[in-house]
C-alpha positions as CSV (number, residue, x, y, z in Angstrom):
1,X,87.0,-67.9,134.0
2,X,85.0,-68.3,130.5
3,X,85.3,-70.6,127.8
4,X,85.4,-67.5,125.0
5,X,88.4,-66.7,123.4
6,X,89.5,-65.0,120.2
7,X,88.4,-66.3,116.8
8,X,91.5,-68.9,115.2
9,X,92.8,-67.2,112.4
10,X,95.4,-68.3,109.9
11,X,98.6,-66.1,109.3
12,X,97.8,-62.9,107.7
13,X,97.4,-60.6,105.5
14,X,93.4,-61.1,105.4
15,X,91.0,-58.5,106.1
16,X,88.9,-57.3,109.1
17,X,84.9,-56.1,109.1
18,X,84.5,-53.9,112.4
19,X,81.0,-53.1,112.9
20,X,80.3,-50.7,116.3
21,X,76.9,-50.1,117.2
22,X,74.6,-48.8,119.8
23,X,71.4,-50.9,119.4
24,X,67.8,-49.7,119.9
25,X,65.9,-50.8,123.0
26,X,63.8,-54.3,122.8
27,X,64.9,-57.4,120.7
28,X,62.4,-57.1,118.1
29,X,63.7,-60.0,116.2
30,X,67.3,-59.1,116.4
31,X,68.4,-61.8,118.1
32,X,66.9,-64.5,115.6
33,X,68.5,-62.9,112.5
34,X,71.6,-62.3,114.0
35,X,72.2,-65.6,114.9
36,X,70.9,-66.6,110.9
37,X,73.4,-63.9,109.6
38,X,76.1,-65.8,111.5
39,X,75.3,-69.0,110.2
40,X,74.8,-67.8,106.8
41,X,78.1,-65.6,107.2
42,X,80.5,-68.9,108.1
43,X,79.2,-70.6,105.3
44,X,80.9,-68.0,102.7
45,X,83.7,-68.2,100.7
46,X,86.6,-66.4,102.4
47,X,85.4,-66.5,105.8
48,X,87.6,-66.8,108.5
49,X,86.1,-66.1,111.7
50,X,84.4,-63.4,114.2
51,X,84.9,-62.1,117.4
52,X,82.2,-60.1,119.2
53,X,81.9,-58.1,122.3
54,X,79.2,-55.7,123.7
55,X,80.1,-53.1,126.6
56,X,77.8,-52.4,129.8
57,X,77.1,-49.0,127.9
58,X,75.5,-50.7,125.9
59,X,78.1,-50.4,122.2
60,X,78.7,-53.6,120.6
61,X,81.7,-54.1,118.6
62,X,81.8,-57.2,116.1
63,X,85.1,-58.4,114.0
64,X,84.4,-60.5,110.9
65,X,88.0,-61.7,109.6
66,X,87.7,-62.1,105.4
67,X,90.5,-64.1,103.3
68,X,90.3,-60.8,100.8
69,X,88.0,-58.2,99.7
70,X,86.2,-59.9,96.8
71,X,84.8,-62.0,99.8
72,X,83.8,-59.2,101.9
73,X,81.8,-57.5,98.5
74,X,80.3,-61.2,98.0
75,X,78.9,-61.4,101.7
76,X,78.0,-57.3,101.5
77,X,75.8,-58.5,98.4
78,X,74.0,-61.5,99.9
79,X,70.7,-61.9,98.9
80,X,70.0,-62.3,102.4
81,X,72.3,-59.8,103.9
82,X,71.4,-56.9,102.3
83,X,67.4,-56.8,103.1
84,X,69.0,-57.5,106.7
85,X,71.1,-54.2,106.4
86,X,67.9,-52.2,105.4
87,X,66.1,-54.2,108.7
88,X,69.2,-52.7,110.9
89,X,68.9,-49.4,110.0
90,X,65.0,-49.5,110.5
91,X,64.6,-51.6,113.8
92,X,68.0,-52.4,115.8
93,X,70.1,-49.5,115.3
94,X,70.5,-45.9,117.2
95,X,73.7,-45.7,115.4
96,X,76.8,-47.6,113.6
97,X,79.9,-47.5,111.8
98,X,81.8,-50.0,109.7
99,X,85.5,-50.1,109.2
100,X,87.4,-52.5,106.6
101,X,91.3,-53.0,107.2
102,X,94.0,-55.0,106.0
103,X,95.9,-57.3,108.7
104,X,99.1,-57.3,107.9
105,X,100.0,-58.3,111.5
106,X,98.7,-60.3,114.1
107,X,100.0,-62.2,117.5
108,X,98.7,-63.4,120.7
109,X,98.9,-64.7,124.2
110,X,97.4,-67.7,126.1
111,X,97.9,-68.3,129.6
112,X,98.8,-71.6,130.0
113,X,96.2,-74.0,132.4
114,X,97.8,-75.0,135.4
């Protein structure tokens, strides 16, 4: 049993980041920045929440959920963000692919604690 569960969202529509990647071998400062983009990400305008996963082959898949698109282009832009992206595509990355969609629909399920 874990403590994780999905990110609490509110009603859509609102928008979803999905970024799939297959990192590079070692940390090399990865983990440090990550958690900083994180921070710095929640702090934003329009943010709503994340949810993150990463496989035992080794592909990550992260879900940033945006109020509307003028909030994903504001967090794209960061002054901090971008330098990061450059730093990805350098150090942590083998490969990766980003998807923006519109969630017009969304439901769930909860098993409820006996």
């Amino acid at each position: 049993m874990t403590n994780a569960k999905p990110a609490s969202l509110p009603d859509p529509p609102y928008y979803a980041v999905v970024f799939t990647a297959i990192r590079t071998e070692g940390d090399n400062g990865y983990a440090a920045r990550a958690s900083e983009m994180l921070q710095l990400a929640s702090a934003q305008p329009g943010f709503l929440g994340v949810d993150a996963a990463e496989g035992a082959d080794g592909l990550g898949v992260t879900v940033s959920y945006w109020r509307d698109e003028e909030s994903i282009a504001s967090w794209r832009n960061h002054a901090r963000h971008a330098p990061t992206r450059d730093l990805g595509r350098e150090r942590w990355y083998e490969t990766f692919a980003v998807h923006v969609a519109k969630v017009e629909r969304a439901y769930g399920f909860t098993r409820p604690q006996i």
